[in-house]
C-alpha positions in Angstrom: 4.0 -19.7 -32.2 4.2 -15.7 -31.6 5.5 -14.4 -28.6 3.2 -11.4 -27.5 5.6 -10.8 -24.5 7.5 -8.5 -27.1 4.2 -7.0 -28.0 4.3 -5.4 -24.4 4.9 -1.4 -23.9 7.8 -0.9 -21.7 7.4 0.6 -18.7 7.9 4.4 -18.3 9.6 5.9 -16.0 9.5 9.6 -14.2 12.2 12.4 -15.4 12.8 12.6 -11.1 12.5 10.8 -8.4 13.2 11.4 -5.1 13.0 7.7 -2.9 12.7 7.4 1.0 12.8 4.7 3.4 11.1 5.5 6.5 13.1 6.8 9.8 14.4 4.4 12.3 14.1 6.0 16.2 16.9 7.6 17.6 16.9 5.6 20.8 18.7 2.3 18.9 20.5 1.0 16.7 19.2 -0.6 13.4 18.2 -4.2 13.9 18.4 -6.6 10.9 14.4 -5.5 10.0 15.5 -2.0 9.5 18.3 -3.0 7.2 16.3 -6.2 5.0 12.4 -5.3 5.6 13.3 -1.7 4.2 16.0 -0.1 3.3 18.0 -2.6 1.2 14.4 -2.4 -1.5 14.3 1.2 -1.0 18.4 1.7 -2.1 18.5 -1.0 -4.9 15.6 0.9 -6.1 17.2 4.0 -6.2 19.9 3.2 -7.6 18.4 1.6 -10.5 16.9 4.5 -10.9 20.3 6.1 -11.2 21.1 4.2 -14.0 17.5 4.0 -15.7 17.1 8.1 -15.9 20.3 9.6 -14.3 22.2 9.7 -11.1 21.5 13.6 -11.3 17.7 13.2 -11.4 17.4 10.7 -8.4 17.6 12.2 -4.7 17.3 8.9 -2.1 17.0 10.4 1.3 16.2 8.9 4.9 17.3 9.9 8.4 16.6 9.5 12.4 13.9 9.7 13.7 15.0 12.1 16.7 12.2 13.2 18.5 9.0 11.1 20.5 8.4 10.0 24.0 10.2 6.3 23.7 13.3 7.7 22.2 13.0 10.2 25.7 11.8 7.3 28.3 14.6 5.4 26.7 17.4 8.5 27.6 16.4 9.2 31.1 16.5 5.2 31.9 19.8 5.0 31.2 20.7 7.9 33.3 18.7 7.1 35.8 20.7 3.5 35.5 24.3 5.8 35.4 24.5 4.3 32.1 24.8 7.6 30.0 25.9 10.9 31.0 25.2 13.7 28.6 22.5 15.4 27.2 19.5 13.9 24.8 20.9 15.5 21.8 24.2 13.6 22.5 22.2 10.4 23.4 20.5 10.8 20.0 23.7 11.8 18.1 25.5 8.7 19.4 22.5 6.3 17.9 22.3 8.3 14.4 26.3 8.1 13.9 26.1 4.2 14.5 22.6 3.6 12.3 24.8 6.1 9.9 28.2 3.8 9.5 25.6 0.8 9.9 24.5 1.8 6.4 27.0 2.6 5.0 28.7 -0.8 5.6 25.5 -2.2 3.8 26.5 -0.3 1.0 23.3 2.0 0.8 23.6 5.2 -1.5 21.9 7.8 0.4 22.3 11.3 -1.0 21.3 12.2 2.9 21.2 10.5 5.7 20.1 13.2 7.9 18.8 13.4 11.9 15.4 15.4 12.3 16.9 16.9 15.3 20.4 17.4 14.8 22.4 20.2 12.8 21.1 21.4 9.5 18.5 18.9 8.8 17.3 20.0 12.4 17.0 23.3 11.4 15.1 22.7 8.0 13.3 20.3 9.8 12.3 22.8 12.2 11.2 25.8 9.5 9.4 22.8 7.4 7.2 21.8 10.6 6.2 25.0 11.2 5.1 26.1 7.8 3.2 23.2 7.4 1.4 24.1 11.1 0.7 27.4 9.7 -0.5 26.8 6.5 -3.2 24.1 7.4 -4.9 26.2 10.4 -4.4 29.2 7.8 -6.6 27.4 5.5 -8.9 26.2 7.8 -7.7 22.0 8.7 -6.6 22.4 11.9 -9.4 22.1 15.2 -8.5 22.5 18.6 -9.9 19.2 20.6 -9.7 18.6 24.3 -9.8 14.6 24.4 -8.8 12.5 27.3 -5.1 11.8 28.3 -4.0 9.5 30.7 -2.8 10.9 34.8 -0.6 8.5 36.8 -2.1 9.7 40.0 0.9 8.3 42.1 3.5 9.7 39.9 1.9 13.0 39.8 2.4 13.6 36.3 0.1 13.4 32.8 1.7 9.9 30.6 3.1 10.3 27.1 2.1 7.9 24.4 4.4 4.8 25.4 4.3 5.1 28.6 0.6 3.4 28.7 -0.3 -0.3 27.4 -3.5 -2.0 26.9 -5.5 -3.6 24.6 -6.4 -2.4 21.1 -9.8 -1.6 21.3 -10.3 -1.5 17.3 -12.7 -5.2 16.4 -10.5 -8.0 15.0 -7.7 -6.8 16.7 -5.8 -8.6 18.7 -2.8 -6.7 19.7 -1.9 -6.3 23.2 0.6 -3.9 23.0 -1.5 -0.9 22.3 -0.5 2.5 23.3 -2.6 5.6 24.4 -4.1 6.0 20.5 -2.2 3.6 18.1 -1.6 -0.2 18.7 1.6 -2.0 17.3 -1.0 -2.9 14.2 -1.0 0.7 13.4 -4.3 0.7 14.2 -5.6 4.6 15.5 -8.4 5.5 18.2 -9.4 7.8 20.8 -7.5 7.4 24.5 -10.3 6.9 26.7 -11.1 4.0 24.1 -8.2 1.6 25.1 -9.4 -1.5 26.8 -7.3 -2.4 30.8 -5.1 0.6 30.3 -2.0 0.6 33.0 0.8 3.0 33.7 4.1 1.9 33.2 5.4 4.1 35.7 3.1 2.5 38.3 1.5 -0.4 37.0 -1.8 0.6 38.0 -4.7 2.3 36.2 -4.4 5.6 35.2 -6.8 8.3 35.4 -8.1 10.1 32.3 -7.7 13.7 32.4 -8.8 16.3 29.2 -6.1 17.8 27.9 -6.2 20.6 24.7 -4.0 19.9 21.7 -4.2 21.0 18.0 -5.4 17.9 15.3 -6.0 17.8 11.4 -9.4 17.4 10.7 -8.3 14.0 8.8 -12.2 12.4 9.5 -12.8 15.1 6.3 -10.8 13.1 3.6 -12.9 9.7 3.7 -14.6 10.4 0.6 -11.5 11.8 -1.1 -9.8 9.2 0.3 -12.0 6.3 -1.1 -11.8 8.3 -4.7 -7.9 8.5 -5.0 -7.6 4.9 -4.0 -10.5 3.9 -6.8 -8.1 5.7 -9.2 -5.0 3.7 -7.8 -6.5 0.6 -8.4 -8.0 1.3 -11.9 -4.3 3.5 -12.8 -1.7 2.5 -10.7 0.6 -0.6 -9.9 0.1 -0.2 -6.0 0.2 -3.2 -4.3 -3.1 -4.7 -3.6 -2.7 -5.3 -0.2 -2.1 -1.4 0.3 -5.4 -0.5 -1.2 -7.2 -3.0 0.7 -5.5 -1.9 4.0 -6.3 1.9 3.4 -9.8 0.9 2.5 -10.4 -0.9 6.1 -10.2 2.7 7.5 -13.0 4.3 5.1 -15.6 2.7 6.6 -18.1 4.9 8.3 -18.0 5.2 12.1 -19.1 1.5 13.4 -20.1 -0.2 17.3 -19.7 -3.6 17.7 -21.6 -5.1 20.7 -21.7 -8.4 21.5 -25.5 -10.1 20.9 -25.6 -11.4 24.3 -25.2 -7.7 26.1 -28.5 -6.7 24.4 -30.9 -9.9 24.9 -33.8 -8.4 24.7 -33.2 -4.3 25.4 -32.1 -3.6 21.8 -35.5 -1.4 20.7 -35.7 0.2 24.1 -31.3 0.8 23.4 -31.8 2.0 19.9 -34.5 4.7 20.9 -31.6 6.2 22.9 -28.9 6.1 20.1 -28.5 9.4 17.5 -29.2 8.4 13.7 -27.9 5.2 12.7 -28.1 1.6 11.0 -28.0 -1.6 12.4 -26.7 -4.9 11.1 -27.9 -8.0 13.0 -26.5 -11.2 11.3 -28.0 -14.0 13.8 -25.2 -16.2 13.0 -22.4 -13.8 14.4 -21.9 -12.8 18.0 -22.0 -9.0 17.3 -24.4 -6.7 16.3 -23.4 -4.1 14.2 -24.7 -0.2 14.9 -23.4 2.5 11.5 -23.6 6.1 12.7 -23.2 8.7 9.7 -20.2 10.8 11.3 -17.8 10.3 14.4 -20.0 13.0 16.6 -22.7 10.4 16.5 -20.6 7.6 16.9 -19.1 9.1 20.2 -22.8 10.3 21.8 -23.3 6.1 21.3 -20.2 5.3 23.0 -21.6 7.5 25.9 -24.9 5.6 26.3 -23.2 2.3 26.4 -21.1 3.1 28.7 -23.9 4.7 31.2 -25.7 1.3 30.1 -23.0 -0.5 31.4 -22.5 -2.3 28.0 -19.4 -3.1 26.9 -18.3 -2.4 22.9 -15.6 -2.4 20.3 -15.3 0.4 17.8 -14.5 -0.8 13.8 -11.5 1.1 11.9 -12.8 5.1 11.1 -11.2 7.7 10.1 -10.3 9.9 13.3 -8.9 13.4 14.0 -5.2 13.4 13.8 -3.3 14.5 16.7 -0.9 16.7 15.5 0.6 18.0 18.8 1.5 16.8 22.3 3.3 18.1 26.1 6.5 16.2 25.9 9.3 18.3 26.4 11.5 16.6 24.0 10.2 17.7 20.6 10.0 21.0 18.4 7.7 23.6 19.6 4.4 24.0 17.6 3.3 28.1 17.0 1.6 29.5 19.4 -2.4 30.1 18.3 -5.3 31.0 20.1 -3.7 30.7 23.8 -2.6 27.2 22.8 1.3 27.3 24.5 3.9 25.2 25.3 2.9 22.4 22.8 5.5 20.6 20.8 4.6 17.7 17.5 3.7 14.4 17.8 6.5 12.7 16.5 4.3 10.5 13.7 3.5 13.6 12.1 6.3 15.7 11.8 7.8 12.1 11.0 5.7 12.0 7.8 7.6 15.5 6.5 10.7 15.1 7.7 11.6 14.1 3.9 10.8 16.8 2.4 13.1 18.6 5.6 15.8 16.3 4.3 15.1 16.9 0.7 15.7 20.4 1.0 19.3 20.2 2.9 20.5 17.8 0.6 19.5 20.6 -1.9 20.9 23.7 0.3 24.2 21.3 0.5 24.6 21.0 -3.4 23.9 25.1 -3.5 21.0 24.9 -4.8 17.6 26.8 -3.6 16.1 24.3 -1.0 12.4 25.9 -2.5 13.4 23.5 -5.5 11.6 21.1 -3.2 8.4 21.6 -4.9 9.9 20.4 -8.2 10.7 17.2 -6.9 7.7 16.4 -4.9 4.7 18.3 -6.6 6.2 18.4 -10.5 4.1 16.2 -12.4 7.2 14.9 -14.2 8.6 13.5 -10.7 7.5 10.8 -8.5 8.3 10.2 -4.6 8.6 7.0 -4.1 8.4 5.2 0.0 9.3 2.5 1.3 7.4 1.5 4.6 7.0 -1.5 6.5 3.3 -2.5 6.7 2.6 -1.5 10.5 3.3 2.4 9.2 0.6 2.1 6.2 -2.3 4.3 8.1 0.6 6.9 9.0 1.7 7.1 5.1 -1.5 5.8 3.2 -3.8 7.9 5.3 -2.6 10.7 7.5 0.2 11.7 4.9 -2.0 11.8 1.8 -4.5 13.9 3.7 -2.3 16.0 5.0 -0.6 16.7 1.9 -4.2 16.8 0.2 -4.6 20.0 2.5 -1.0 21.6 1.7 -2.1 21.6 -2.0 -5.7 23.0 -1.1 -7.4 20.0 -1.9 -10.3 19.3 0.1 -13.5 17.2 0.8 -15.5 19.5 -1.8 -12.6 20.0 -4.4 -13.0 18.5 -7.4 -10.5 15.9 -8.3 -8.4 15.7 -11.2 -5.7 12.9 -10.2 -3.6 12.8 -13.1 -2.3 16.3 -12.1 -2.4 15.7 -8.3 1.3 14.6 -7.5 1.2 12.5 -4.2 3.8 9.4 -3.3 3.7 6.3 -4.2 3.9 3.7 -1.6 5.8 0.9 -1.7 5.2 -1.5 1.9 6.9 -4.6 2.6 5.6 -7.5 5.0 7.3 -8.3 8.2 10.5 -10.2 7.9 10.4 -12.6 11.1 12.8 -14.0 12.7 12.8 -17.8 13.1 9.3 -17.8 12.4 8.3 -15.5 14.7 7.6 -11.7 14.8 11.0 -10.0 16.3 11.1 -9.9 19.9 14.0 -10.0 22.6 12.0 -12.2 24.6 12.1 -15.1 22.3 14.2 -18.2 22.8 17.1 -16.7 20.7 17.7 -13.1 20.2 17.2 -11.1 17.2 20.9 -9.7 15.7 21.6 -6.1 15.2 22.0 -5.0 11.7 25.9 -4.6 12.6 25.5 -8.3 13.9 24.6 -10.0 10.6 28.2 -8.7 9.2 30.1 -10.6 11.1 28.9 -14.1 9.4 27.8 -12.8 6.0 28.6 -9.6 3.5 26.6 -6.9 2.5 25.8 -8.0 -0.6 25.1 -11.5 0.2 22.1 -9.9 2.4 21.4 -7.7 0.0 20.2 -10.7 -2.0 18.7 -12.6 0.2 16.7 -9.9 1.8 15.1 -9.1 -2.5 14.5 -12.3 -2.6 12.3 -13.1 0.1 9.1 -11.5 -1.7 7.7 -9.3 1.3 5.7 -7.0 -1.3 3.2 -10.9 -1.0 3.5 -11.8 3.0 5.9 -12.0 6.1 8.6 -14.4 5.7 11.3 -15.6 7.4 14.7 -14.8 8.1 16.3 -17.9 9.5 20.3 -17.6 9.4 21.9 -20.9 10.9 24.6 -19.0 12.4 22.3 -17.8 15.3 20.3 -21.0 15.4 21.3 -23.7 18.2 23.8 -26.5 16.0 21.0 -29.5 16.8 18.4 -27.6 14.9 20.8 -26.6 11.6 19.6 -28.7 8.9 20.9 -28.4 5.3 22.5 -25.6 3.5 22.2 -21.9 4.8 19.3 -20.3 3.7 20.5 -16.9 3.7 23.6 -18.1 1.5 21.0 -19.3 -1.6 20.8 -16.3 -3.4 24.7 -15.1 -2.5 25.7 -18.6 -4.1 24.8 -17.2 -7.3 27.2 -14.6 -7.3 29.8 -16.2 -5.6 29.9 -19.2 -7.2 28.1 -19.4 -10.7 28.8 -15.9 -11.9 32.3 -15.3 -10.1 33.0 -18.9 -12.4 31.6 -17.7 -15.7 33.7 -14.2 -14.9 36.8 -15.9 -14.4 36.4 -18.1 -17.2 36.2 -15.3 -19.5 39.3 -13.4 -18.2 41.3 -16.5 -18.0 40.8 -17.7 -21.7 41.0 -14.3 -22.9 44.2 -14.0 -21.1 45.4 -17.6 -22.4 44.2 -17.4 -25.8 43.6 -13.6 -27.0 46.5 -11.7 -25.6 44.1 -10.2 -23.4 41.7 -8.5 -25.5 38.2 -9.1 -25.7 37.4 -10.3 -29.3 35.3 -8.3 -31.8 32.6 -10.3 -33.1 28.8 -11.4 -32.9 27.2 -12.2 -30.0 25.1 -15.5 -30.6 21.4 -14.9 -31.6 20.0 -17.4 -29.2 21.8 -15.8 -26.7 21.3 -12.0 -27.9 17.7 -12.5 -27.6 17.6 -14.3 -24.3 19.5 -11.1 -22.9 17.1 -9.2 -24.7 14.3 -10.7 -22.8 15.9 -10.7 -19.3 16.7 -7.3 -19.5 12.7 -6.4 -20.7 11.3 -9.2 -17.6 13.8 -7.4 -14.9 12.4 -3.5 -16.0 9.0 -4.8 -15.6 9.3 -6.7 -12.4 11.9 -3.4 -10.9 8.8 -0.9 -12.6 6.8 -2.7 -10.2 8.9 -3.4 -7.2 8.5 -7.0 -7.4 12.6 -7.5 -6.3 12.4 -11.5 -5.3 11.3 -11.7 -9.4 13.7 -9.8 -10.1 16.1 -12.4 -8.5 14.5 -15.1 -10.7 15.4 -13.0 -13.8 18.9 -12.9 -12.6 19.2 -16.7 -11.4 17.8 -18.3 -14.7 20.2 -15.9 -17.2 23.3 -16.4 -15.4 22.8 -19.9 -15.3 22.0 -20.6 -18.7 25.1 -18.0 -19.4 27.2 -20.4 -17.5 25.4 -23.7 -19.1 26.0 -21.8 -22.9 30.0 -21.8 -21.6 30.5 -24.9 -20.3 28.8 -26.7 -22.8 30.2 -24.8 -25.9 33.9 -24.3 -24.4 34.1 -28.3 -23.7 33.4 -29.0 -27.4 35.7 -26.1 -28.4 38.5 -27.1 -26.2 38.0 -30.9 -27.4 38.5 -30.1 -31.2 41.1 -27.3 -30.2 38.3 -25.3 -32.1 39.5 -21.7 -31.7 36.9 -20.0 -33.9 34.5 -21.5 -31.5 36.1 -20.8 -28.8 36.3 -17.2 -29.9 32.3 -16.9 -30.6 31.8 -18.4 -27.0 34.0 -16.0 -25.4 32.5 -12.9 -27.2 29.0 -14.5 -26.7 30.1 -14.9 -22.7 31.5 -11.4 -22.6 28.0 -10.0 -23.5 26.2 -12.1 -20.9 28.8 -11.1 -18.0 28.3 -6.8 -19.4 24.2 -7.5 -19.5 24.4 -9.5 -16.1 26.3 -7.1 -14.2 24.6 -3.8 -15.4 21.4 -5.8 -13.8 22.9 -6.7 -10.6 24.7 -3.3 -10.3 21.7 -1.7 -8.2 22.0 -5.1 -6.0 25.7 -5.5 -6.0 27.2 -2.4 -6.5 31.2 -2.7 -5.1 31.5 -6.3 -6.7 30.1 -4.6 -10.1 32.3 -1.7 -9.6 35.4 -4.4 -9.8 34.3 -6.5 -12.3 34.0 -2.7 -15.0 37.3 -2.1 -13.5 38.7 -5.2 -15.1 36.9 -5.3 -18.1 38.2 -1.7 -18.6 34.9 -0.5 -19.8 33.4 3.2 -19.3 30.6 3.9 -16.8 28.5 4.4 -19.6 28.1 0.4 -19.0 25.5 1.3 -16.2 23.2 4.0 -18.7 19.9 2.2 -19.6 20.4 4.4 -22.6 22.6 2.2 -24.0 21.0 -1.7 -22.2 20.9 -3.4 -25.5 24.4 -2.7 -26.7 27.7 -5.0 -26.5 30.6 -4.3 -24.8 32.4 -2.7 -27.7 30.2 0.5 -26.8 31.9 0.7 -23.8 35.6 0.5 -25.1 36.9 3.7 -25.9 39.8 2.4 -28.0 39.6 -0.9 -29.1 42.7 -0.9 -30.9 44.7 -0.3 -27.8 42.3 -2.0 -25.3 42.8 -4.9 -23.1 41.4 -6.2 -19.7 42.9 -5.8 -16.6 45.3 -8.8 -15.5 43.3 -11.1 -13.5 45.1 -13.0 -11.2 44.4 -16.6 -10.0 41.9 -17.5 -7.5 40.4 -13.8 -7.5 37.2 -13.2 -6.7 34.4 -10.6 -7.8 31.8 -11.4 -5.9 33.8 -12.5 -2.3 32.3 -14.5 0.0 32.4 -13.7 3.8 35.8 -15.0 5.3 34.0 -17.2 8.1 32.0 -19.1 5.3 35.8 -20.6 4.4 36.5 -22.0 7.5 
């Protein structure tokens, strides 16, 4: 029977890329969903990319997040506690250094890992936010809206973001930690539309008060909106779950009101309404009122609440706030006698790569407006990696933002094969022990920093690929925080490691050793076995599609199955050799094992990179091992003189891939 899986094109690949991994806040350290949920995808991507189209044409920034109001209620509680003295920038300084050495113990490849506030990135940040200010109320994007913020009466002053909690007030949602206009769903509305708000400098209700602040007319982009995601899912490998997520949000302005609130007033209700539709499903306890734009829908909300009648509003697109009064933040340009304002951190949050993209540039000398060629040039591709609470910051405000900055608007015509916007890669929620991550639960979440005390990088690394967070949340259960009554069977988190420290680290060794015994050191020159040739023919083809797609726990399959059939070719073919003292086979089992060990390790390299590193060390190989130019090629190719070449002496009981020196005790 054929096999049409060879039939397949190969994925293609841009000539650049430049790949981000959101911002963790400046007011903490990273905690172990920081580290597995984001950033270990986001660097094994990039530096596969590294080795698919160059290390040169690959820029993979990321920073902290410096700015917002719970990275300043954070500062001033611990100096109000006499737990910190010194300034916010040295508050914020201390928590970048340690998310900095954090990563790099994780062995992440950042080309920058830069602070939005802090030093140079600070300062590009700086010039970046207020060119983008300019140029959307230049063109026309930006609106001045006086909208309700919340006044803690008792503390005499107006109340950032954070420092009010209710209840979402978006239907379906269920998230009681909701903020002054986003929940912890991600989940975007008006302020005087949160449901019990209280202060959390008081505890008690605070007042609403209008206050003026600049917004990007985001409502504007629904249509384009729904027509770039109808092109993602007819021309793109997005993930599903993304489209469907953005699409929630397109939905015309809504009302929910609960059936029994009406009885028998609706006519006489919907006389007073503006223009709209009405869905009335008898079977469900809402009755559903469609309004054609979000002026409409807000006159509504104003007769229900004169009516007494309580609502919930569905998921629009709204406004986006693009400024607010915190001190702690950079200062927008002043226009039309707006002063004093600085950026919502979400937003400026959003560019903040392309801030970092430009000093990583400016630090290599080369023009920082080279920018544009990485993230507009239709032969380059951004790719992000976001956790799934951030997908209406990047799937929505971001691409309508950056819609504007390339003059694209609700009445432009659209031509998205030449419109150059990032792709979006969001992961799940990992949990911990079942449960969201919370330090009220019965145990306590570990720090990223904590996880390295029990288990290495790279044994993490794999795990954290493998658990498949491009399908759902899953979760991360090590033993070594659980209580010792509820440990039961192996270590979860050691699965994935155990194929790298044990199988290949034995099929490695096994290859050094007899060549050491038996061939003077050398690797033999021969013909790799065609069963075998093809098999790492195909893995190689499955793992570029599955990494083409972000799909890392498949690509975790790929590896598990070839290295164990590698090691089952070995033992099975070096038992029969070793029991006829055969050395002709032994020699085609050792060239045949040689070729599975270069193949595997050029695969695991983006995962695994030190280990990999060590293992071409001792094989004496060129780093030419790593080009995808070169995937189907043997070893030979990467010997620069055979004649003279031998592998590095491999003492006994050395490892390549170590295991973490508390899992030996």
């Amino acid at each position: 029977m054929k096999d049409n899986r060879r039939q397949r094109p190969r994925p293609e690949f841009p000539k650049k890329a430049v790949v981000t991994a959101g911002m963790p806040y400046g007011n903490k350290e990273l905690h172990f969903g920081h580290v597995g949920g984001v950033f270990v995808h986001a660097d094994t991507y990039a530096r596969f990319l590294r080795d698919r189209i160059g290390k040169e044409n690959v820029i993979f920034v990321s920073g902290t997040d410096c700015y917002g109001s719970p990275i300043l209620a954070s500062y001033r509680q611990l100096v109000d506690e006499n737990k910190f003295e010194g300034t916010i920038e040295d508050y914020v300084r201390q928590n970048h250094n340690k998310q900095s050495e954090v990563l790099e113990k994780y062995e992440m490849s950042l080309n920058l890992y830069g602070a939005s506030g802090l030093d140079k990135p600070g300062e590009f940040h700086k010039e970046v936010s207020e060119d983008i200010f300019n140029k959307l109320y230049e063109n026309g994007y930006l609106t001045k809206l006086s909208t309700p913020q919340f006044y803690d009466p008792e503390h005499k002053v107006l109340l950032n973001g954070r420092q009010v909690v209710g209840k979402c007030p978006i239907e379906g949602c269920n998230s009681d930690k909701a903020y002054a206009d986003e929940c912890s769903m991600g989940h975007m509305y008006m302020p005087n539309e949160l449901i019990d708000p209280k202060s959390i400098l008081s505890g008690k209700t605070p007042e609403l008060t209008d206050v003026t602040n600049w917004y990007f007319k985001l409502d504007e982009y629904n249509d384009v909106l729904k027509d770039r995601i109808k092109d993602l899912k007819e021309n793109s490998n997005s993930r599903k779950y993304l489209l469907n997520t953005i699409e929630e949000f397109l939905k015309p302005p809504i009302i929910y009101v609960k059936r029994k609130q009406l009885e028998d007033d609706l006519a006489d209700i919907q006389d007073k309404l503006p223009k709209h539709t009405i869905i009335d499903e008898p079977k469900k306890p809402s009755i559903t009122f469609i309004f054609d734009n979000l002026e409409d829908r807000d006159t509504a909300r104003d007769v229900f609440d004169k009516l007494g009648i309580r609502f919930r509003t569905g998921k629009t697109l709204v406004p986006f706030r693009l400024s607010g009064n915190i001190d702690w933040g950079i200062k927008v340009p002043e226009k039309e006698d707006l002063e004093d304002l600085t950026f919502w951190v979400w937003p400026e949050s959003l560019w903040a790569p392309i801030s970092f993209t430009k000093t990583y540039l400016d630090s290599i000398g080369e023009d920082p407006e080279n920018w544009k060629d990485w993230w507009q040039s239709k032969d380059s591709k951004v790719y992000q990696f976001i956790g799934e609470d951030n997908i209406y910051f990047y799937g929505i405000a971001e691409m309508g933002m950056f819609l504007a900055l390339l003059g694209i608007n609700k009445d432009s015509s659209l031509d998205w094969e030449n419109i150059n916007l990032p792709h979006l890669i969001p992961n799940n929620h990992v949990l911990f022990m079942d449960k969201k991550a919370s330090s009220s639960s019965d145990i306590k979440p570990p720090m990223a920093e904590e996880l390295l005390d029990y288990y290495t990088a790279e044994q993490l690394r794999m795990h954290f690929l493998s658990l498949g967070l491009a399908k759902k949340s899953v979760s991360f259960t090590p033993q070594v925080f659980m209580k010792e009554e509820d440990r039961q069977g192996p270590d979860t988190v050691l699965k994935d490691g155990n194929l790298l420290t044990n199988v290949f680290n034995r099929l490695i060794r096994s290859c050094f050793y007899t060549s050491q015994k038996y061939f003077d050191s050398k690797i033999p020159m021969g013909e790799v076995d065609e069963k075998i040739l093809e098999e790492s023919k195909e893995a190689i083809l499955n793992y570029e599609r599955h990494m083409y797609n972000h799909d890392f726990h498949r690509i975790v399959y790929v590896l598990d199955s070839y290295i164990r059939k590698m090691n089952k070719y070995w033992v099975n073919n070096m038992k029969k050799a070793e029991a006829d003292e055969d050395n002709e086979l032994r020699e085609k089992v050792l060239i045949t094992a040689f070729h599975g060990v270069r193949t595997a390790i050029t695969l695991i390299h983006p995962i695994a990179p030190d280990s990999c590193k060590m293992v071409r060390e001792y094989l004496n190989v060129n780093e030419n091992i790593w080009n995808w130019e070169y995937i189907f090629d043997n070893i030979y190719s990467f010997i620069e003189d055979y004649d003279n070449h031998k592998i590095k002496y491999l003492e006994p009981r050395i490892d390549f891939f170590e295991k973490h020196e508390s899992q030996y005790k």
